[in-house]
Legacy VTK file of the C-alpha trace (Angstrom):
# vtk DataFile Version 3.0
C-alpha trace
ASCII
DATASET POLYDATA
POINTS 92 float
1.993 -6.042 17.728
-0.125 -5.435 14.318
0.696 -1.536 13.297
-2.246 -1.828 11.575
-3.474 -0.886 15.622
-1.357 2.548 15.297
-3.195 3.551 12.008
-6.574 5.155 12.068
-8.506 5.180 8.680
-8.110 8.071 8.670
-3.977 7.918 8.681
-4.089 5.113 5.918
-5.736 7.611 3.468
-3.695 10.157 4.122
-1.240 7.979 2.743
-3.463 7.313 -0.730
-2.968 9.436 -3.421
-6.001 8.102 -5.463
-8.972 5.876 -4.386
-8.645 2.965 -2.635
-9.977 -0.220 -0.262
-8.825 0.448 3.150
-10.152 -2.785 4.343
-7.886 -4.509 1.298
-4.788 -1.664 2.610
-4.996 -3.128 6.488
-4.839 -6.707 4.888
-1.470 -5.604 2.660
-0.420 -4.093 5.905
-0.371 -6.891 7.910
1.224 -9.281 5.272
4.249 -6.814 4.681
4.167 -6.059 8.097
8.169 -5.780 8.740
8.901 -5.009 12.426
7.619 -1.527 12.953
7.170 -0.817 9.199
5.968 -2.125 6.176
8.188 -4.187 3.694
7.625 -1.362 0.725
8.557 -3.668 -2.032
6.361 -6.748 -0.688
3.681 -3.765 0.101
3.865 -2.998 -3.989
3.833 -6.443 -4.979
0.485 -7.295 -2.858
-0.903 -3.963 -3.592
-0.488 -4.482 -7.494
-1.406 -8.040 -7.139
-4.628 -7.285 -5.450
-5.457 -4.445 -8.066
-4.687 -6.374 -11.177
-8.847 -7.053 -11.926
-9.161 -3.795 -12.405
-7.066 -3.275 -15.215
-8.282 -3.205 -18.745
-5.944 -3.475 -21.191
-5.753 -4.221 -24.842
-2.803 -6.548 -24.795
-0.244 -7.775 -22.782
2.108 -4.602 -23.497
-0.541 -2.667 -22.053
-1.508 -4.808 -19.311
2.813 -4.671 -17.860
2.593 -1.111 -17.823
-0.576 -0.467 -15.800
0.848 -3.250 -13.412
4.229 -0.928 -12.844
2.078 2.189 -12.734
0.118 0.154 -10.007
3.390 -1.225 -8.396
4.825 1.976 -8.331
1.693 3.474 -6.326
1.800 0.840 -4.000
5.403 1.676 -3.827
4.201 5.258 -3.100
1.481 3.930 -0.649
4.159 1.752 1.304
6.819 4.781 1.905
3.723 7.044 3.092
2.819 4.607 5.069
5.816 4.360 6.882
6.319 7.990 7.303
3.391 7.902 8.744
4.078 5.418 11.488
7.402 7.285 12.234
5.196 10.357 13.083
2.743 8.403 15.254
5.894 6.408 16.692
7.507 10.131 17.347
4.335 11.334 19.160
3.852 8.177 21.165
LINES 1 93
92 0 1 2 3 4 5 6 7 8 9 10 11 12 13 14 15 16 17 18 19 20 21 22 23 24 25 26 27 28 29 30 31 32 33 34 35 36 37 38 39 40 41 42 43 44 45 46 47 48 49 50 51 52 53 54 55 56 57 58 59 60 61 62 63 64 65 66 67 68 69 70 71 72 73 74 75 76 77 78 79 80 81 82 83 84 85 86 87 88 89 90 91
């Protein structure tokens, strides 16, 4: 079962601290999909992946560290995301 079917939009940006796609969120979801929860690190690798156009940097030094910042949000993402399917799971 997708848990992209326990998540209302709603519950996916609660879990966004910033602006985001939740149509491009519900498609990370279901390729770290692990179990019952998310993978967090594959979440933060497809999250940064799929954010990288939107990066404008001067040089490559530049570019690396707005990729982590971005991996690191998706990281963020990922863990809220999974909190937030324990709570669902819990109220089920």
């Amino acid at each position: 079962m997708s848990i992209n079917s326990k998540l209302s939009d709603e519950n996916i940006e609660d879990c966004i601290e910033g602006s985001s796609d939740i149509k491009m969120l519900r498609e990370i979801i279901d390729m770290a999909q692990d179990g019952d929860f998310v993978n967090i690190e594959e979440f933060a690798d497809l999250f940064a992946y799929n954010i990288r156009g939107f990066i404008s940097a001067e040089d490559d030094e530049d570019y690396d560290e707005a990729y982590n910042n971005n991996w690191e949000w998706g990281k963020i993402i990922a863990m809220n995301i999974n909190d937030k399917l324990s709570s669902v799971s819990d109220n089920v």
